[in-house]
Wavefront OBJ file of the C-alpha trace (Angstrom):
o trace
v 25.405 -5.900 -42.788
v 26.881 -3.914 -39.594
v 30.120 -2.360 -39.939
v 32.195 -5.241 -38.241
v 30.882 -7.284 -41.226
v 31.676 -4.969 -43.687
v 35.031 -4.380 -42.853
v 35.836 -7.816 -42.181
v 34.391 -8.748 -45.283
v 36.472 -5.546 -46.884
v 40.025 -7.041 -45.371
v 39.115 -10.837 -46.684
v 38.417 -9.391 -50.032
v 41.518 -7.762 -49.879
v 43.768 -10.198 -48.583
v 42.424 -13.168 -51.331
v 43.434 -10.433 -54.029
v 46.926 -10.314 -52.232
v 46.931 -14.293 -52.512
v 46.022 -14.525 -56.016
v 48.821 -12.266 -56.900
v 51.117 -13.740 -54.710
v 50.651 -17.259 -56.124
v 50.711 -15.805 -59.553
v 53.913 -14.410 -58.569
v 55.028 -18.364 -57.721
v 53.339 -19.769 -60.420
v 55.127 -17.714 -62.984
v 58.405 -18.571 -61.713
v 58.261 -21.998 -63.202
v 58.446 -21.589 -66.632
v 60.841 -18.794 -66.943
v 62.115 -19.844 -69.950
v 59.132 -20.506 -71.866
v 57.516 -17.157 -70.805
v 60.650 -15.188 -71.793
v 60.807 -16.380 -74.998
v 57.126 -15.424 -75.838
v 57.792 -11.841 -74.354
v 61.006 -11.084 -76.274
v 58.777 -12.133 -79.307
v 56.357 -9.125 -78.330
v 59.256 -6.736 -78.623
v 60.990 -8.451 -81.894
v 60.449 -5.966 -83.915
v 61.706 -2.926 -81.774
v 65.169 -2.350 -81.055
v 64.894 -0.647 -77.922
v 66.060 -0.889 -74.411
v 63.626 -3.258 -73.213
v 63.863 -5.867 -76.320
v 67.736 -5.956 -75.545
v 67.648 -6.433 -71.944
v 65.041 -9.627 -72.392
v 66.055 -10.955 -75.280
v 69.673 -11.127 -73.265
v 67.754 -12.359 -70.326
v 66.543 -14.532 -72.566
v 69.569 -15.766 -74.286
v 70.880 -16.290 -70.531
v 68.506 -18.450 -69.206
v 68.246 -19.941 -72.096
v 72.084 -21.277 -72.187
v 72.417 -21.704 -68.960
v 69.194 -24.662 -68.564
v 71.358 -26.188 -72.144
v 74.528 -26.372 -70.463
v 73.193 -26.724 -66.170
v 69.645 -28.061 -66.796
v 69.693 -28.304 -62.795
v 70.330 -24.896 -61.743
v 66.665 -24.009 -62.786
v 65.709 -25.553 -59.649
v 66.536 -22.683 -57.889
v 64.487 -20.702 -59.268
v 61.727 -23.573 -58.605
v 62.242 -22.903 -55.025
v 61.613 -19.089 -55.356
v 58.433 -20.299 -56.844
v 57.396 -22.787 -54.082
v 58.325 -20.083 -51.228
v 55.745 -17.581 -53.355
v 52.873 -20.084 -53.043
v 54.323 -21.159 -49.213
v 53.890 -17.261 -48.072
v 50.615 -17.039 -49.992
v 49.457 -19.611 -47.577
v 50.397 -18.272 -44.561
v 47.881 -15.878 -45.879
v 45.128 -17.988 -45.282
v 45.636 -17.535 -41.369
v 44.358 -13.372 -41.458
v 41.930 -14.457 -44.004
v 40.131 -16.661 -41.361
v 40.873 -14.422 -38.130
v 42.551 -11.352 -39.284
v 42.692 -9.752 -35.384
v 44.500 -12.677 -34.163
v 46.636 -13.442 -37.204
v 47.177 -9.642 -37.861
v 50.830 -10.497 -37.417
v 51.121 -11.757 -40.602
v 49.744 -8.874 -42.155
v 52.817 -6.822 -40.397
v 55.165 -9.805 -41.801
v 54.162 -8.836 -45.175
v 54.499 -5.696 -45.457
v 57.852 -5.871 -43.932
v 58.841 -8.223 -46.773
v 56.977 -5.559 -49.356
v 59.296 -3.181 -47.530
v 62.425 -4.952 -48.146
v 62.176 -5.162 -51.492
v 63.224 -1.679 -51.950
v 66.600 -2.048 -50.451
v 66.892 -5.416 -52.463
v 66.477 -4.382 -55.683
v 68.460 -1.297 -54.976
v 71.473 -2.577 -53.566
v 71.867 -5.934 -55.656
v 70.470 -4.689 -58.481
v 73.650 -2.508 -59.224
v 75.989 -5.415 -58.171
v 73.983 -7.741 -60.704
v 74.363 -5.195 -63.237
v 70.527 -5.093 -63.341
v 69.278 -1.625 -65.498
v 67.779 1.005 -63.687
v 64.901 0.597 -65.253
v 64.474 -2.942 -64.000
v 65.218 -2.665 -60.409
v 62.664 -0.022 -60.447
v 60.094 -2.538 -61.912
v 61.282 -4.828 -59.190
v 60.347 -2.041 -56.545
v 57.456 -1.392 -57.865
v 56.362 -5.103 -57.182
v 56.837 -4.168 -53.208
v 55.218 -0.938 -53.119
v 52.065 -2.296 -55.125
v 51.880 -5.537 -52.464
v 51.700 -2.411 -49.560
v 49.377 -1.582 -50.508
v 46.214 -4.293 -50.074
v 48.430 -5.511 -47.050
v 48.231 -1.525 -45.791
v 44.772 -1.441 -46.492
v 43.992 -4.970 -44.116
v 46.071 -3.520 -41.349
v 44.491 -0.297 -40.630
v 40.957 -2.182 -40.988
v 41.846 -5.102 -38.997
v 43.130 -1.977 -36.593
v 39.710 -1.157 -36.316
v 38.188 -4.675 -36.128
v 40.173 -5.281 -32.379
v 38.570 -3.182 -30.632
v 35.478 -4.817 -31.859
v 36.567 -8.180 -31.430
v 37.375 -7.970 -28.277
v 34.558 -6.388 -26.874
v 32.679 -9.390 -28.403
v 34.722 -11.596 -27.030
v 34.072 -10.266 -23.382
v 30.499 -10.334 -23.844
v 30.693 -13.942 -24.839
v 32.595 -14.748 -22.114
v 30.292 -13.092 -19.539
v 27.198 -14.815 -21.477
v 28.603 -18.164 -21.437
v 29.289 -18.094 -17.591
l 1 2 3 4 5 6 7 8 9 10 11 12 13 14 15 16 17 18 19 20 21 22 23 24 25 26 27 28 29 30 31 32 33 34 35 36 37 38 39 40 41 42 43 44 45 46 47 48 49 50 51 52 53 54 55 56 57 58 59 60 61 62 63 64 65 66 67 68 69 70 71 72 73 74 75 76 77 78 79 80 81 82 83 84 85 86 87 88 89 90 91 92 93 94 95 96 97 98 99 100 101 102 103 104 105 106 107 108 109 110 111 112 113 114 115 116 117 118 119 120 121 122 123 124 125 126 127 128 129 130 131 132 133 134 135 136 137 138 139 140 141 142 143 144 145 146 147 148 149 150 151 152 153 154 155 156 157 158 159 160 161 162 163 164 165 166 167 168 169 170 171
């Protein structure tokens, strides 16, 4: 295997990782309910700052799908644009020089999770502790997508002297 192969073969690895998490991300969204109330169970017995944050979470989700059973479909969408954006995805993953844009578009979003979290977070009265968690969601998505950008950096030059030579050979 020559190094084009390798590194292309490095950034596809990478980028199906960022996919699987990214539609794991979606998928999760869905049953927000059920998944809380199997998480505040793992903290039952501890009275500590993270029991009393999700059981509240909790407690508010759970009321609010009794009384507005349709306002979870909200949160449906944020789960459908996960799995949408994992999808564009699959455009690097099958020509990562030409579709290198969506790379960049990524880690923009990664990016601008930060301020997110940050500046809602406070206005939300979301702890400290969570908005951090949040954040940390962003900077751990930077960095496969970092990774695939400085490889597929090295992969134009590459490609497009490949691309010239098949164009002379072809004529």
């Amino acid at each position: 295997m020559n190094s084009k192969q390798a590194t292309l073969k490095s950034v596809r690895i990478w980028i199906i990782v960022f996919i699987f998490f990214l539609l794991l991300s979606g998928v999760t969204a869905f049953p927000l309910e059920t998944e809380l109330k199997w998480l505040v169970a793992q903290f039952e017995n501890q009275d500590n700052i993270m029991y009393r944050w999700l059981n509240n979470i909790y407690y508010a989700i759970k009321t609010t799908n009794q009384t507005f059973p349709q306002l979870p479909y909200g949160t449906d969408w944020l789960a459908f644009a996960h799995i949408v954006i994992a999808v564009a995805f699959i455009g690097p993953l099958k020509d990562p020089v030409r579709n290198i844009w969506v790379i960049q578009f990524g880690r923009i979003a990664c990016i601008m999770i930060l301020p997110l979290a940050l500046i809602a977070g406070p206005i939300r009265h979301i702890p400290l502790f969570w908005q951090l968690i949040d954040c940390s969601f962003g900077l751990i998505g930077l960095i496969p997508l970092s990774i695939c950008y400085h490889k597929i950096k090295k992969l134009e030059p590459l490609t497009e002297k490949a691309s010239i030579e098949e164009y002379h050979f072809s004529k």
